[in-house]
C-alpha positions in Angstrom: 45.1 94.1 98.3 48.5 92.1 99.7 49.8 92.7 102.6 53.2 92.9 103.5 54.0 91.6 107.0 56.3 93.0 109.7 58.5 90.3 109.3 58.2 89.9 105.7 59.5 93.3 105.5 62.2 92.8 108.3 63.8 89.9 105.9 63.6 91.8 102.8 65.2 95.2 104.1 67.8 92.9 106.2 68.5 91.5 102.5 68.5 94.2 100.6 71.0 95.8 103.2 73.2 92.8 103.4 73.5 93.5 99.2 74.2 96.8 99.6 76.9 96.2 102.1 78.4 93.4 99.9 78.3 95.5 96.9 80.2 98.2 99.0 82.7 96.0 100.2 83.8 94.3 96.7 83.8 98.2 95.3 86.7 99.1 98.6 88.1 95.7 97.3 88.4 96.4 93.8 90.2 99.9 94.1 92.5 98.9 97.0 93.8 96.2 94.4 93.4 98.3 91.0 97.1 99.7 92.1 99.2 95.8 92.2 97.0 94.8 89.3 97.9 98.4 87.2 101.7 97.7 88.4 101.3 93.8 87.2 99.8 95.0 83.7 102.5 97.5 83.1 105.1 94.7 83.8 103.4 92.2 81.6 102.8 94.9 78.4 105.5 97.1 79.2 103.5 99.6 79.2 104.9 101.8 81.9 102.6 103.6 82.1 102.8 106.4 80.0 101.2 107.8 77.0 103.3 107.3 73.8 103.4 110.1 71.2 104.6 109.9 67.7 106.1 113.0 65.7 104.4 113.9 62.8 107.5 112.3 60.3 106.9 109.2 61.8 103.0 108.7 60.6 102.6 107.0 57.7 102.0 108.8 54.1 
């Protein structure tokens, strides 16, 4: 049977928690910025963010 050691296990939690914490920082990153980047994609599409609706005369036969 293999044996972890203490400090094998030390490192690998201390790595595992330094992914965790990375993941959970770029997540914080990525939805403080989703707002500018939303705004930026509106302005480059002209989007504007709303939905668009079409009335039924308009759809094709």
């Amino acid at each position: 049977m293999n044996r972890i050691s203490d400090s094998d296990l030390i490192r690998k939690n201390r790595r595992t928690g330094l992914i965790v914490l990375l993941a959970v920082a770029g997540l914080v990153g990525l939805a403080y910025a989703s707002v500018p980047l939303y705004r930026l994609f509106c302005q480059v599409t002209g989007f504007g963010g709303t939905t668009q609706r079409a009335a039924a005369d308009d759809a094709a036969p």
